[in-house]
LUMLOMAR-692292 format. One record per atom (N, C-alpha, C): x, y, z. Coordinates in steps of 0.001 Angstrom, whole numbers, padded with zeros to 6 digits, always signed. Layout:
BEGIN
XYZ ...
END
This chain:
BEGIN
+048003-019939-040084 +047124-020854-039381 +045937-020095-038789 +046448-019098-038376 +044854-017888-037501 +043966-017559-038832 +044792-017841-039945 +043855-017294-041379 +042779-018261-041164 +043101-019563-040885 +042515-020856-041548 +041248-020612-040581 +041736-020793-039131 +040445-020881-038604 +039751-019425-038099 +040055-018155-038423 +039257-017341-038969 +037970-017662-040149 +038606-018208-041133 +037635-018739-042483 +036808-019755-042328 +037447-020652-041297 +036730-021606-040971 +035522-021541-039968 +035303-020611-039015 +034557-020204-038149 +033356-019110-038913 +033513-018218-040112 +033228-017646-040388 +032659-018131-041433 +033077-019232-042537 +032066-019196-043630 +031145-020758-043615 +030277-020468-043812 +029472-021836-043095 +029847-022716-043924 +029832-022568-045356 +030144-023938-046475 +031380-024921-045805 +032445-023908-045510 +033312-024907-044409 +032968-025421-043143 +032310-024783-042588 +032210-024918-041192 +030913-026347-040846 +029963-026113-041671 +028543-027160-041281 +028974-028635-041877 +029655-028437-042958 +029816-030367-043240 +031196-030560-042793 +031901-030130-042204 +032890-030865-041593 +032240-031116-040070 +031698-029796-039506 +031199-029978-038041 +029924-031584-038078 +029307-032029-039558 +028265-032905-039591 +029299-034164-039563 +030261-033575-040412 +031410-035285-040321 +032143-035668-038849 +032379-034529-038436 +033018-034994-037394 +032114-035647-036063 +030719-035077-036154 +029827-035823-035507 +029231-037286-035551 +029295-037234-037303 +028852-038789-037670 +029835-039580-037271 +031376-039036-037674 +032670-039908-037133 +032903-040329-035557 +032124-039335-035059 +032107-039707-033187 +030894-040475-032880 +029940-040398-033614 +029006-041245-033076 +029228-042708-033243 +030053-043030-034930 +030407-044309-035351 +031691-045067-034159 +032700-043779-033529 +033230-044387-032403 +032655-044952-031498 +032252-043815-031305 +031075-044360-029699 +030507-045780-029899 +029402-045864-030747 +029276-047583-030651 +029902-048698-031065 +030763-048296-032196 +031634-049707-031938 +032393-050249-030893 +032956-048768-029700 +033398-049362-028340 +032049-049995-027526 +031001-049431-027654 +030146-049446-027170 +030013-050693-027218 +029230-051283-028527 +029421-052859-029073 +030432-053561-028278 +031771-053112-028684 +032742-054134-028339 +032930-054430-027111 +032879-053414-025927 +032680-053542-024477 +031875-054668-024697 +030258-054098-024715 +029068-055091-024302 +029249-056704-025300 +030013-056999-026301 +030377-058078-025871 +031820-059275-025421 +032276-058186-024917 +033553-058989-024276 +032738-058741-022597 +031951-058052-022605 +031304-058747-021121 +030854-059864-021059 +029869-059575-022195 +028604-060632-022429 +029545-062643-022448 +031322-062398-022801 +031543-063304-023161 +032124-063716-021698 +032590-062599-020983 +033004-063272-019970 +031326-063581-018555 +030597-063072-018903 +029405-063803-017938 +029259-065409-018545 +029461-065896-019233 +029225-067183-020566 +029567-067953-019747 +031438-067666-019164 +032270-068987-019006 +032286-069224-018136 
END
């Protein structure tokens, strides 16, 4: 396992498109809570 992320820290081909996926994958979290908060507010100001 210390192999893996030795290699992984060290050779960029691994390291830059997973570090780009895991960013795109957190940003796509972030607003769908984001979204979904703002409208289960939006539904309870309504009623």
């Amino acid at each position: 396992m210390n192999i893996f992320f030795r290699d992984f820290f060290s050779d960029p081909v691994l390291f830059m498109p997973i570090s780009i996926l895991v960013v795109v994958i957190s940003l796509c979290l972030f607003y769908a809570v984001y979204f979904i908060k703002k409208i289960n507010e939006d539904e309870d100001k309504q009623f």
